[in-house]
VOGU-3710 file (C-alpha; in Angstrom, 3 decimals, decimal comma):
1> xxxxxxxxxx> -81,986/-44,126/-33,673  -78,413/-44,073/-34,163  -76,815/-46,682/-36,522  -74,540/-49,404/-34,850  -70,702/-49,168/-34,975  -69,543/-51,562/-32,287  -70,041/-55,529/-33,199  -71,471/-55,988/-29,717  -74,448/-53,576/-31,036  -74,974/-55,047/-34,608
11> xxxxxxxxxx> -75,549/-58,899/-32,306  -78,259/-60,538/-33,563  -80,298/-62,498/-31,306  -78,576/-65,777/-31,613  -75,723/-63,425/-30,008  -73,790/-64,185/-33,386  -72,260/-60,652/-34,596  -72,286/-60,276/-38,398  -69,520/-58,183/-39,616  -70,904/-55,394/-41,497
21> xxxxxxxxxx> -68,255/-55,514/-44,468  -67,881/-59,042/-45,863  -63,510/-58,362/-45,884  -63,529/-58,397/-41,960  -61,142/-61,547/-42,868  -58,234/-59,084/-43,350  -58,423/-58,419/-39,897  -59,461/-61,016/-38,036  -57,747/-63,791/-40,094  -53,799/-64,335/-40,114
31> xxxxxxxxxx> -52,713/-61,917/-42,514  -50,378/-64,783/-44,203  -53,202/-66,816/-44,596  -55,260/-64,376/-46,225  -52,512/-63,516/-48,630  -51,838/-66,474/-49,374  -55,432/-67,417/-50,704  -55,708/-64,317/-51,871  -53,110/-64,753/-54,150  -54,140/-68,226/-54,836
41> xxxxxxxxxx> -57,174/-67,388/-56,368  -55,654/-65,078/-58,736  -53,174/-67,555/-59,828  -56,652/-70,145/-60,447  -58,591/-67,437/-61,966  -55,343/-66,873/-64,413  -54,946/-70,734/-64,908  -58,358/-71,102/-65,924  -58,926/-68,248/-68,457  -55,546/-69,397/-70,309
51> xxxxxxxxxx> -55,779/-72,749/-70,706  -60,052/-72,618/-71,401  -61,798/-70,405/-73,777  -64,306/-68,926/-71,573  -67,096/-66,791/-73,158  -67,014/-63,275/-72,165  -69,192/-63,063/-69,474  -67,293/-65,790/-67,716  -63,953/-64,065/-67,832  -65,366/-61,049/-66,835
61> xxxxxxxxxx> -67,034/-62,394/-63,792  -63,682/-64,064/-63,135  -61,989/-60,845/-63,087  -64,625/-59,386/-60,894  -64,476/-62,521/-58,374  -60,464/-61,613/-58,196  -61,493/-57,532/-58,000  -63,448/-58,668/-55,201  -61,068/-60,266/-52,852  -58,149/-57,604/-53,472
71> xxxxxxxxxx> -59,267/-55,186/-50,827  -58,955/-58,099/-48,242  -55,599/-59,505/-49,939  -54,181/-55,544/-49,522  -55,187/-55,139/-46,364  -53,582/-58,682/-44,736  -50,609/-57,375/-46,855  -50,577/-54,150/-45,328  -51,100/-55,330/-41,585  -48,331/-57,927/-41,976
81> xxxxxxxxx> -45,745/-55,191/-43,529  -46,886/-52,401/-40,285  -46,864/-55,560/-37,573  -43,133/-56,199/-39,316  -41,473/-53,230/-39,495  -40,550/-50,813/-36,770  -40,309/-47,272/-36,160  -41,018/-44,692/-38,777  -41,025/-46,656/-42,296
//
């Protein structure tokens, strides 16, 4: 059997589709939007490890909750620069 790679085949039987990559936000979302929390939660994530002192594990799992949204944050960033600009830039 052949693995799914429209959303229509990956339904489930609510009729819900689940998108298979949890950053389908970049393109389905406004791309300013996305940025913009994007780059809000690096600015919290910043806030909090200066002004606390975290224990290790808790900074690192705050670096790896910002690591985690970048892809998404890039990719809004990179859809709103192509939708902007025209021609061959």
């Amino acid at each position: 059997m052949a693995s799914a790679s429209t959303p229509e085949q990956r339904a489930t039987p609510t009729g819900k589709c689940w998108p298979t990559c949890s950053f389908g936000c970049a393109d389905r979302a406004r791309p300013r939007r996305v940025i913009t929390v994007g780059y809000g939660i690096q600015c919290a994530a910043a806030a909090v490890m200066g002004a606390t002192h975290l224990p290790v594990a808790a900074v690192l799992f705050l670096i790896a909750a910002v690591a985690f949204t970048t892809p998404a944050v890039s990719g809004a960033s990179n859809r709103l620069i192509a939708e902007r600009l025209t021609g061959d830039a």
